[in-house]
KEKE-3310 file (N, C-alpha, C; in steps of 0.2 Angstrom, whole numbers, plus 5000, padded with zeros to 4 digits):
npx = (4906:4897:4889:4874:4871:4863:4853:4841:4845:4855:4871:4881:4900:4909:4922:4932:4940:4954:4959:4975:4976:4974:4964:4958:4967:4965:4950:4952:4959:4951:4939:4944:4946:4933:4925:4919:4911:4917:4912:4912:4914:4919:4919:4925:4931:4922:4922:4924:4943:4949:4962:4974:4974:4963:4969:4963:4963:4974:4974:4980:4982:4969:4967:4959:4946:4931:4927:4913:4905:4914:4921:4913:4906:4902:4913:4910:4896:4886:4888:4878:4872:4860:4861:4871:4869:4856:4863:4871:4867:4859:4868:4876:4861:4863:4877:4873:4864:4870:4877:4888:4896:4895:4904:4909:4919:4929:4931:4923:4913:4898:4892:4894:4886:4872:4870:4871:4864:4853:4848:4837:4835:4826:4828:4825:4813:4820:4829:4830:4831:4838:4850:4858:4861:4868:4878:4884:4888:4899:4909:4910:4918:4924:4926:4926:4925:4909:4907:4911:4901:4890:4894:4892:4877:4876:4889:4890:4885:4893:4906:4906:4907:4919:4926:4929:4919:4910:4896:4891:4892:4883:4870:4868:4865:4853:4845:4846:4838:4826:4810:4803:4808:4821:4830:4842:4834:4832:4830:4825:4839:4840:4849:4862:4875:4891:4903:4923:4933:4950:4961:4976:4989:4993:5007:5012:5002:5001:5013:5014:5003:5011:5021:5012:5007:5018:5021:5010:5013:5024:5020:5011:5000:4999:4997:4985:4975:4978:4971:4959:4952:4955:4945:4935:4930:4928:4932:4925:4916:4910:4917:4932:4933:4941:4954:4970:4967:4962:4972:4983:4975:4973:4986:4989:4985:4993:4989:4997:5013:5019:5029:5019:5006:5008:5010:4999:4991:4997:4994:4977:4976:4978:4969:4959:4958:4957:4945:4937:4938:4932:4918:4918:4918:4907:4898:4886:4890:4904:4918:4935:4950:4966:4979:4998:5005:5018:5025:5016:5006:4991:4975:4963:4953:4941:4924:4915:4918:4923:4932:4938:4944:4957:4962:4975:4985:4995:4990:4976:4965:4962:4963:4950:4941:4943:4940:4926:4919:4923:4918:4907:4900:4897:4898:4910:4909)
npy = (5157:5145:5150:5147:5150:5146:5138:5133:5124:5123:5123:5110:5104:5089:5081:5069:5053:5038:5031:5041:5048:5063:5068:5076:5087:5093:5097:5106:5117:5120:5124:5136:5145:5145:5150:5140:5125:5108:5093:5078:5061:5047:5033:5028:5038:5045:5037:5039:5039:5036:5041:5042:5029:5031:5041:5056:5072:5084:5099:5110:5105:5107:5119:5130:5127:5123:5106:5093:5078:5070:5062:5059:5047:5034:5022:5009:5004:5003:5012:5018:5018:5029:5035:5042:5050:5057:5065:5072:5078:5088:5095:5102:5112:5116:5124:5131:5140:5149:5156:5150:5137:5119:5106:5090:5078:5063:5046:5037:5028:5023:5033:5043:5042:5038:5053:5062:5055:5052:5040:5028:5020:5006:4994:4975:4966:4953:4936:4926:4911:4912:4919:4912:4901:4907:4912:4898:4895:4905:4900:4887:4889:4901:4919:4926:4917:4920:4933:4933:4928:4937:4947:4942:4944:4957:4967:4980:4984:4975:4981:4991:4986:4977:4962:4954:4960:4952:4955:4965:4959:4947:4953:4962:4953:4946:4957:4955:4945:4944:4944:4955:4971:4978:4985:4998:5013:5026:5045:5060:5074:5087:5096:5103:5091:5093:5083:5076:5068:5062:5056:5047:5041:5024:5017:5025:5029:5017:5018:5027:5024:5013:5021:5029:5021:5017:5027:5027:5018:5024:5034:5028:5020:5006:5007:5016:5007:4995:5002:5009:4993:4993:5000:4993:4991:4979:4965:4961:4972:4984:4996:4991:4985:4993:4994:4994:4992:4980:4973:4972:4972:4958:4955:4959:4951:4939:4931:4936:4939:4955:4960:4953:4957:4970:4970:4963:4975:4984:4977:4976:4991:4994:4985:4991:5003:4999:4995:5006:5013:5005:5007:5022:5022:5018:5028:5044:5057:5060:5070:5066:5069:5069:5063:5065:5063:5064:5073:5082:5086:5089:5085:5089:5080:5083:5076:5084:5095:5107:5099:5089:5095:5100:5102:5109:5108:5114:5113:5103:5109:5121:5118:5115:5123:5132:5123:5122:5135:5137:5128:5127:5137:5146:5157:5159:5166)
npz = (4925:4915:4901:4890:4873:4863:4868:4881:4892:4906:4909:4912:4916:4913:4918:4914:4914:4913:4928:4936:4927:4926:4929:4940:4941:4931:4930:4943:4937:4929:4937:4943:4932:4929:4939:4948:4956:4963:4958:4966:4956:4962:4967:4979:4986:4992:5006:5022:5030:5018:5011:5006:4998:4988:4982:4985:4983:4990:5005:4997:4982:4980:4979:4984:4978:4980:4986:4981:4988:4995:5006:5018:5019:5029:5029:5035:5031:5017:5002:4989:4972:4970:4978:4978:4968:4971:4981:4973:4963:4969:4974:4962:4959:4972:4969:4956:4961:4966:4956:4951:4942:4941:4939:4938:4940:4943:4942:4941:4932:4931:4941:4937:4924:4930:4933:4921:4915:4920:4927:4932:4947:4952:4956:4961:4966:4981:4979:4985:4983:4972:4975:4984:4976:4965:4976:4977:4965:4967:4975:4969:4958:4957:4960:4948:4937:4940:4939:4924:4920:4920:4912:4901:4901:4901:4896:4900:4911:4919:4917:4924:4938:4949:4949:4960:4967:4976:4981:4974:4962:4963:4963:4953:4945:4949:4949:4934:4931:4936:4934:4928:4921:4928:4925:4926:4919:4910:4910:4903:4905:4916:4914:4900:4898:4896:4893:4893:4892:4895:4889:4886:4883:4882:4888:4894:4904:4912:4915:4924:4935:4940:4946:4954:4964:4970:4976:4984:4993:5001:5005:5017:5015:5020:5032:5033:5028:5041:5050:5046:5047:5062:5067:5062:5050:5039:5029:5017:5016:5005:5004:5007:4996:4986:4977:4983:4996:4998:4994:5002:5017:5013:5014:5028:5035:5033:5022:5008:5003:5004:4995:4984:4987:4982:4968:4962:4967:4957:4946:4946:4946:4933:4926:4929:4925:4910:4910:4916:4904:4893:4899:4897:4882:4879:4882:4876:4866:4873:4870:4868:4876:4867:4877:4879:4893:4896:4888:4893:4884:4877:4863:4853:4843:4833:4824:4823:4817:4804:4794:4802:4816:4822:4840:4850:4865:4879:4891:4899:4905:4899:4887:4886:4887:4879:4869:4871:4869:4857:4847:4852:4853:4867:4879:4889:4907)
capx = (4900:4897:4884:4872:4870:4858:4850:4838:4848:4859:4877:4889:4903:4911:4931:4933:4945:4955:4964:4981:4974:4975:4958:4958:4970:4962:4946:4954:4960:4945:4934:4945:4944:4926:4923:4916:4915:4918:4906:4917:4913:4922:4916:4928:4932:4915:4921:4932:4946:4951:4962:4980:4972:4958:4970:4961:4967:4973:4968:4983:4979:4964:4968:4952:4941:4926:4924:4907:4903:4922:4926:4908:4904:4905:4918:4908:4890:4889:4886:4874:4873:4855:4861:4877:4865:4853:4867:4876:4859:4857:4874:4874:4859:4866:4883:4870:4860:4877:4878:4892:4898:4896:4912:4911:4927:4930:4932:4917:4906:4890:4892:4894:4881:4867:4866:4871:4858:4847:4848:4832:4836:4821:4830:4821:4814:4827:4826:4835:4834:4843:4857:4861:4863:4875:4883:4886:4892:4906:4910:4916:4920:4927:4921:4926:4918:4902:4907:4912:4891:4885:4899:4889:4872:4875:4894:4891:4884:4901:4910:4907:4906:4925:4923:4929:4914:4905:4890:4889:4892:4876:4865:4867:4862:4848:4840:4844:4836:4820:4805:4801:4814:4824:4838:4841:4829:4836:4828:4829:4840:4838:4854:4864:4879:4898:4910:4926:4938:4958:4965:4982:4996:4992:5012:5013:4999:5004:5021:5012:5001:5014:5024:5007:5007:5025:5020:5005:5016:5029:5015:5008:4995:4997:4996:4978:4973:4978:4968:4951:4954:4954:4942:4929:4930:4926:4936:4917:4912:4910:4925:4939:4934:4944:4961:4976:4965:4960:4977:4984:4971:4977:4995:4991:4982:4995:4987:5001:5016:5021:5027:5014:5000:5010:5012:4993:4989:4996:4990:4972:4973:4981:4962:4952:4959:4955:4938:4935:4937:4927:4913:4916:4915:4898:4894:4885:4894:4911:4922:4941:4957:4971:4986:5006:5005:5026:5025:5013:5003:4984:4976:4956:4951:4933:4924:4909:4919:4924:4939:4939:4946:4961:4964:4981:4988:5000:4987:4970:4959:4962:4960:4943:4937:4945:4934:4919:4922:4924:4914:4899:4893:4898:4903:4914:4908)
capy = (5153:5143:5153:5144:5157:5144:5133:5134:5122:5125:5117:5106:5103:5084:5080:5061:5050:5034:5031:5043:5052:5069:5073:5079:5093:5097:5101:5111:5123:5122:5129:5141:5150:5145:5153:5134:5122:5102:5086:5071:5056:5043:5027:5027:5043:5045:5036:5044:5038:5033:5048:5038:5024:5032:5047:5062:5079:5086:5105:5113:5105:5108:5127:5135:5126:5119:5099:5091:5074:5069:5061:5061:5043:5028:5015:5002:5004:5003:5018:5016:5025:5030:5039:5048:5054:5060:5069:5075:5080:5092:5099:5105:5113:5122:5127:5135:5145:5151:5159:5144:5132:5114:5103:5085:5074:5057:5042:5030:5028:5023:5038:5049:5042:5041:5061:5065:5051:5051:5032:5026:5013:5006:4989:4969:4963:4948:4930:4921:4904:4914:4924:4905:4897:4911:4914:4892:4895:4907:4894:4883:4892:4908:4926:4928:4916:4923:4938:4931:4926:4945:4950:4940:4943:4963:4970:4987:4983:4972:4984:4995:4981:4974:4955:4951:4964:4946:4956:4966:4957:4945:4957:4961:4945:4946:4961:4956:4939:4948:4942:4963:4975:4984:4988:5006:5017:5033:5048:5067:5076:5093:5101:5098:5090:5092:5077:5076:5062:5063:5049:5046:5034:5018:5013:5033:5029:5011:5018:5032:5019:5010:5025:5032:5014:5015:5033:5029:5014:5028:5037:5026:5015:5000:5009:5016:5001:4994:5011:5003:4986:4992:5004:4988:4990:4971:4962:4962:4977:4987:5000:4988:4982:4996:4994:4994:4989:4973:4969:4975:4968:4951:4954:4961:4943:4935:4928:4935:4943:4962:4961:4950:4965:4977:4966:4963:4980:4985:4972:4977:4997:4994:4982:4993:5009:4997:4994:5012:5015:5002:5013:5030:5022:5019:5033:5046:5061:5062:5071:5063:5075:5063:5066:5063:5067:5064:5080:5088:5088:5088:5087:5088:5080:5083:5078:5086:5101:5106:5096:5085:5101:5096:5108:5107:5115:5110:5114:5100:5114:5127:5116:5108:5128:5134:5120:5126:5140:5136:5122:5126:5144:5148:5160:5159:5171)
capz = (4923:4907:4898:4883:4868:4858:4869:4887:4898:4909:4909:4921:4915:4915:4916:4917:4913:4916:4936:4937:4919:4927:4928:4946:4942:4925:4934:4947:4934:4924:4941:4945:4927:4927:4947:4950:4961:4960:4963:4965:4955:4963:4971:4984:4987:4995:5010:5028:5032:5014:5007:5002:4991:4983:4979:4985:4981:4998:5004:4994:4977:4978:4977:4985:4976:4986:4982:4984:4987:4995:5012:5022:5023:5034:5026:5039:5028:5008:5000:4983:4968:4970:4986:4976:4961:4974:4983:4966:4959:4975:4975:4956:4961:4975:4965:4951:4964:4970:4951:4949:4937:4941:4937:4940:4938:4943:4937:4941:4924:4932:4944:4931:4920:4934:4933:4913:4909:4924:4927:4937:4951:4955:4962:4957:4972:4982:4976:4991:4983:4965:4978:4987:4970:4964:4981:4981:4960:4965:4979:4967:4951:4958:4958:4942:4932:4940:4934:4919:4918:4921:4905:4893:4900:4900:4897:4900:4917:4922:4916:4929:4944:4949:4948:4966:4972:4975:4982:4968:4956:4964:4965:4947:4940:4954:4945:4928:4932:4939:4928:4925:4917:4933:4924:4925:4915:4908:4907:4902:4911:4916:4911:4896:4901:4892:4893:4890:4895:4894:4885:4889:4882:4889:4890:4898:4908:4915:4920:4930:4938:4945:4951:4959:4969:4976:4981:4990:5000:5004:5012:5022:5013:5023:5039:5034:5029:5045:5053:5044:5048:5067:5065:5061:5041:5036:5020:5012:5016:4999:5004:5008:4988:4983:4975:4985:5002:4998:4994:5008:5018:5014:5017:5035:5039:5031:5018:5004:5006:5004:4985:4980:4986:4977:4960:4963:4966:4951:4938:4946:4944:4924:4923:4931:4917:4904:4911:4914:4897:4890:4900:4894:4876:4879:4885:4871:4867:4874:4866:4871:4876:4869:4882:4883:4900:4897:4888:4895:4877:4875:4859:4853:4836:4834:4820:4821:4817:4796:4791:4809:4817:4828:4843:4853:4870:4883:4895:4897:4906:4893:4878:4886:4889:4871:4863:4874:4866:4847:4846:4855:4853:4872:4881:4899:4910)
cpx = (4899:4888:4881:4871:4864:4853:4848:4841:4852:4865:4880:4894:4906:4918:4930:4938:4948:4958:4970:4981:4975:4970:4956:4960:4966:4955:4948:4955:4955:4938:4936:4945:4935:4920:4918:4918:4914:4914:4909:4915:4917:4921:4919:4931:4928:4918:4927:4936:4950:4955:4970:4978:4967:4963:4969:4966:4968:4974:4973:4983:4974:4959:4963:4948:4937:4926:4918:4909:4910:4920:4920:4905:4906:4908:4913:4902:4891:4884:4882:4875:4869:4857:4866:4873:4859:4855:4870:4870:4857:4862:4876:4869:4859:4871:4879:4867:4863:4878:4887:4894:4900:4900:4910:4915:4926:4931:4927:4911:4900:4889:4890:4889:4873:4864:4865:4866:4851:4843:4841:4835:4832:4822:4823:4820:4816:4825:4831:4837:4840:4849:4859:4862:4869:4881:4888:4888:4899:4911:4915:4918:4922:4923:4923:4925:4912:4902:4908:4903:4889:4889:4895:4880:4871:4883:4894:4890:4893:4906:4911:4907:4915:4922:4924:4923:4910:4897:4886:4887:4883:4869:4862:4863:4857:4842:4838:4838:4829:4816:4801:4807:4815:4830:4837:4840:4833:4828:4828:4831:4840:4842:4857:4873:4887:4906:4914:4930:4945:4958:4971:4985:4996:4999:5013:5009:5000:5008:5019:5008:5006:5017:5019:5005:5013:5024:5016:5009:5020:5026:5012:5001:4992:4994:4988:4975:4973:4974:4960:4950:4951:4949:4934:4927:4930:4929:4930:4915:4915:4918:4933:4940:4939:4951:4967:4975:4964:4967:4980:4981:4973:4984:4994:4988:4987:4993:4991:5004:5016:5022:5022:5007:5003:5011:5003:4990:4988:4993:4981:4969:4976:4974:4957:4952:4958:4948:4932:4935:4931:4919:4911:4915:4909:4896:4893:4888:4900:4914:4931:4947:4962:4976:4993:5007:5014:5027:5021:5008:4997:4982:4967:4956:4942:4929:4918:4910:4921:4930:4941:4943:4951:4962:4970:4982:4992:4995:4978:4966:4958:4962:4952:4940:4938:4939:4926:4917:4919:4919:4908:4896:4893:4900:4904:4912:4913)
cpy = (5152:5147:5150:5150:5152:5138:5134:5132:5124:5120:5115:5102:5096:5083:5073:5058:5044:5035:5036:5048:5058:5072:5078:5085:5098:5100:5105:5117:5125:5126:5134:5149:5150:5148:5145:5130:5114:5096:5082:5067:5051:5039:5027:5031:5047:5042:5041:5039:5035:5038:5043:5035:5028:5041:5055:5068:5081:5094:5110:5113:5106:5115:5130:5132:5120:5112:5097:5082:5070:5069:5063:5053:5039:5023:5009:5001:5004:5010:5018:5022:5029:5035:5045:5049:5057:5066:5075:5080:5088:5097:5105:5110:5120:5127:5132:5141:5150:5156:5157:5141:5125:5110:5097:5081:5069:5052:5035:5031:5028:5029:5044:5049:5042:5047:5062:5060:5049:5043:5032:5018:5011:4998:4980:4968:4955:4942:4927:4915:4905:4914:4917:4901:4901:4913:4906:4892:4896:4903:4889:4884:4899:4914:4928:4926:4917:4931:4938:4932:4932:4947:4946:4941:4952:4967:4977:4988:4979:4975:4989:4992:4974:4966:4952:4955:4959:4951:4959:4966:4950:4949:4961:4958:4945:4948:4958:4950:4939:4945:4952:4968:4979:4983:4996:5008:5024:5037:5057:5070:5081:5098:5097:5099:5089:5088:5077:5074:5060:5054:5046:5039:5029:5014:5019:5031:5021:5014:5024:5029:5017:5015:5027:5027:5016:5023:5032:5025:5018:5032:5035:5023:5010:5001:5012:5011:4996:4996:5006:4998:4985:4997:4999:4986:4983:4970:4964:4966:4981:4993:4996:4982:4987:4994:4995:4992:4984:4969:4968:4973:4962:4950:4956:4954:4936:4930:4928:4941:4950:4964:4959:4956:4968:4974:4967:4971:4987:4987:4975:4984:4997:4990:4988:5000:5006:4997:5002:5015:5011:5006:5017:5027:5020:5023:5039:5055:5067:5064:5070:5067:5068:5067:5064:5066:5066:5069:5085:5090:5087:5091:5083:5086:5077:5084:5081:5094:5102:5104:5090:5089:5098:5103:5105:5112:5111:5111:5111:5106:5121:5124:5114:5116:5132:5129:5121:5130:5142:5134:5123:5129:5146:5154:5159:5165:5171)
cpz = (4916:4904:4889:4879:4864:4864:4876:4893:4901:4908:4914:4912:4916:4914:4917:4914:4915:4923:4934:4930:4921:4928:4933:4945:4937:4926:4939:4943:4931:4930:4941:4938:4926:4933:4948:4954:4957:4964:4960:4962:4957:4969:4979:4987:4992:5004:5016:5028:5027:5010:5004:4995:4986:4980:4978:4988:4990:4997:4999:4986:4975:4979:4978:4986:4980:4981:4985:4984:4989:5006:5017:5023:5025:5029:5028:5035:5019:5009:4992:4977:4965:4974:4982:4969:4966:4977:4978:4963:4964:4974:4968:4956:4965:4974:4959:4954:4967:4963:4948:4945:4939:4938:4939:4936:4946:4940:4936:4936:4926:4939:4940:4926:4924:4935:4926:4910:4913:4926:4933:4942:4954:4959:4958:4966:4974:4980:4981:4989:4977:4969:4980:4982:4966:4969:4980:4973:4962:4971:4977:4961:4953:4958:4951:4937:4933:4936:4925:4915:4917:4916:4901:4896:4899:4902:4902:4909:4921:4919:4922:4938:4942:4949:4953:4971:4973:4976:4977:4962:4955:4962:4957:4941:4942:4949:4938:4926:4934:4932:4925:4924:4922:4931:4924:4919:4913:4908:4906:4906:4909:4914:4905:4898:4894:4893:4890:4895:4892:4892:4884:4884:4886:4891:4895:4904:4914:4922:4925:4935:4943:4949:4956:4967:4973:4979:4987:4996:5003:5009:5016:5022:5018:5030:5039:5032:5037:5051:5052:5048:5057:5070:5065:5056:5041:5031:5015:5011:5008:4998:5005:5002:4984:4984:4977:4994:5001:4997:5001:5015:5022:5016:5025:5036:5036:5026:5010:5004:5002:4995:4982:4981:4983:4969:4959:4964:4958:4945:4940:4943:4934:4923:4922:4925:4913:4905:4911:4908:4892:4891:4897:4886:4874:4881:4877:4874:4871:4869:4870:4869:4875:4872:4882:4886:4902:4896:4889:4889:4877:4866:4859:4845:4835:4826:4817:4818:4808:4799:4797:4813:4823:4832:4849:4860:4874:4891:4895:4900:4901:4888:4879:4886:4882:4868:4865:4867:4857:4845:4848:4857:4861:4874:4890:4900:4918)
residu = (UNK:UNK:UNK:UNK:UNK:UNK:UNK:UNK:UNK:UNK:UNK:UNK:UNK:UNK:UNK:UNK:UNK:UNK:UNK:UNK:UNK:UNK:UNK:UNK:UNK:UNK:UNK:UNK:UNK:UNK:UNK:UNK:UNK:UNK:UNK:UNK:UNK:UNK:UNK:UNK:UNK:UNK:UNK:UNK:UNK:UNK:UNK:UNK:UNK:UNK:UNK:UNK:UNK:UNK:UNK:UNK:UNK:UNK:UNK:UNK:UNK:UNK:UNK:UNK:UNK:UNK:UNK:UNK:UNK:UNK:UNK:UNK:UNK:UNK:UNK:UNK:UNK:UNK:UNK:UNK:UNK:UNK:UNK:UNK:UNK:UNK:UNK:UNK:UNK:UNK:UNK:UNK:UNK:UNK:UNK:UNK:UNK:UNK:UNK:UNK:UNK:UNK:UNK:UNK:UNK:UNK:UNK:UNK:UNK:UNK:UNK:UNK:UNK:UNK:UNK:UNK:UNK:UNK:UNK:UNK:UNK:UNK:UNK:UNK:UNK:UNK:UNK:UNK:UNK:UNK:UNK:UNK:UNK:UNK:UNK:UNK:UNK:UNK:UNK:UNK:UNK:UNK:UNK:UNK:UNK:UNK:UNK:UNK:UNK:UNK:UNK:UNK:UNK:UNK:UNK:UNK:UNK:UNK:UNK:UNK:UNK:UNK:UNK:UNK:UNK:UNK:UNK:UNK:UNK:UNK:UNK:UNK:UNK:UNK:UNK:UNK:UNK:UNK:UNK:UNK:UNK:UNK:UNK:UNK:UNK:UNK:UNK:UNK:UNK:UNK:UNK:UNK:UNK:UNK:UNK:UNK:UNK:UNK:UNK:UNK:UNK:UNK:UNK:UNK:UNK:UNK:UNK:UNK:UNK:UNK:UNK:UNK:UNK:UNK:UNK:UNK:UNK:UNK:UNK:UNK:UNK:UNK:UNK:UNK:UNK:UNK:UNK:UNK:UNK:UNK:UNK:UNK:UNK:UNK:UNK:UNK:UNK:UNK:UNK:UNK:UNK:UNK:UNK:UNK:UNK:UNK:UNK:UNK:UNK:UNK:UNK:UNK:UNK:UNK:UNK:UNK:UNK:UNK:UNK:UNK:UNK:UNK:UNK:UNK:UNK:UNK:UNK:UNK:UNK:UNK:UNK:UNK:UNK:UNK:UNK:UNK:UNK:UNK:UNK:UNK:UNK:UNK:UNK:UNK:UNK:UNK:UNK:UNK:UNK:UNK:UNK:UNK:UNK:UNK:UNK:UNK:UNK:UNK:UNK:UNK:UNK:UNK:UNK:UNK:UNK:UNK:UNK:UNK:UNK:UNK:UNK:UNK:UNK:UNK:UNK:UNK:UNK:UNK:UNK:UNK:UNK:UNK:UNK:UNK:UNK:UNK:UNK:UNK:UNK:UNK:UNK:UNK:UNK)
# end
């Protein structure tokens, strides 16, 4: 367990990162020297029956270690991010009362910001005639010049909202459009939280991308998609937004062939890693593991430290528990 030596609160530990960065594993290692368990952040990961595309750890990687917040709800219903910082909020909670070290790792920003900044969702109430004037925009200008609109009226926000989520991307504008201020509110949160997001070589990390893509079709992507599909999962519905279904999707109805979802799939996870990133730069107090996840290299340059104090290892969970460590008056129990 992480132990404070100077200050009241309590700790959680945060891994994040862009799609295919590694973070998964480098939490795993990091609970297991830290006797801790793991609260998933990931948007899509949250649903059953979605374990290929969203990439979740299966029971061997995930070497003991209990995960929370993983493979519990219905594809067919939207899941909110009110709902998963309620959950996450609970589970942290019960991992500390266990005499534990909460870990969360994923990679969805406004999942991970909702606990570390305690985002208030209080919601604008609906405007039927605004959502019918937006719904009959992207009608005849695309869903992405609507999102294009929510990018200049608040980045940070469509940063974290894909541009074909039409619903989401409404519902955005909705609030921001509200005549009273229901953007999410921040405020203190009860632990203090330490973020550290792997940063990876973005030709390194492309070329794993694509490899992680021909993997998933090897094992059987199209056929869980096909599973959903008959299952009752919707095209709209919020889980069949996620990246490598939605393609897939379309190619099962014919709408475009087999290459082209996999070209598309792609080109979509190489966005969505940029967009993830964009994120975490806005987020306060990251410190960033750069990665040549080719060699295996992690490396910390921190300048809060004398001289910008660079710290090196060929191991990301042992250099993020070393700068613990050094950096921040700890002790690992």
């Amino acid at each position: 367990m992480i132990e404070d030596k100077t200050k009241d609160k309590a700790f959680v530990l945060v891994i994040t990162g862009p799609t295919a960065s590694g973070k998964s594993e480098a939490a795993v290692n990091a609970a297991i020297r830290l006797n801790g368990e793991i609260i998933s952040a990931d948007s899509m990961q949250v649903y059953k029956h979605m374990n290929i595309g969203t990439a979740k750890l299966s029971d061997s990687e995930m070497r003991g270690i209990k995960h929370h917040m993983l493979d519990f709800a219905d594809p067919r219903r939207d899941f909110s991010v009110a709902e998963y910082q309620k959950l996450a909020l609970e589970a942290i909670r019960s991992i500390m009362e266990k005499g534990k070290t909460p870990i969360i790792s994923g990679g969805t920003g406004l999942y991970i910001s909702s606990v570390t900044e305690m985002l208030s969702f209080s919601g604008a109430t609906k405007n039927d005639a605004y959502r019918s004037e937006l719904e009959d925009f992207a009608k005849v200008n695309g869903t992405e010049m609507l999102h294009s609109l929510l990018a200049q009226k608040d980045p940070e926000i469509a940063a974290s909202i894909h541009h074909n989520n039409l619903r989401r991307v409404i519902r955005a504008l909705e609030i921001l459009n509200s005549d009273t201020d229901t953007r999410p509110s921040r405020a203190e949160p009860e632990y203090r939280f330490l973020i550290y997001c792997l940063d990876p070589d973005r030709k390194q990390l492309y070329a794993r991308i694509d490899a992680r893509v021909s993997d998933m079709l090897s094992k059987g992507l199209e056929k869980e998609v096909r599973s959903l599909l008959k299952l009752g999962v919707t095209c709209d519905s919020t889980a069949m937004q996620a990246i490598g279904y939605k393609e897939l999707a379309k190619h099962i109805h014919g709408e475009i062939t087999l290459e082209g979802a996999v070209n598309e799939i792609k080109r979509r996870t190489r966005l969505y890693a940029k967009r993830q990133m964009t994120w975490f730069r806005r987020m306060h107090g990251i410190i960033y593991v750069k990665a040549d996840i080719n060699k295996g290299n992690y490396a910390i340059e921190d300048p809060d430290t004398e001289n910008g104090y660079i710290m090196s290892d060929t191991d990301a969970a042992g250099l993020i528990l070393r700068h613990l460590e050094q950096s921040c008056n700890m002790g690992l129990t």
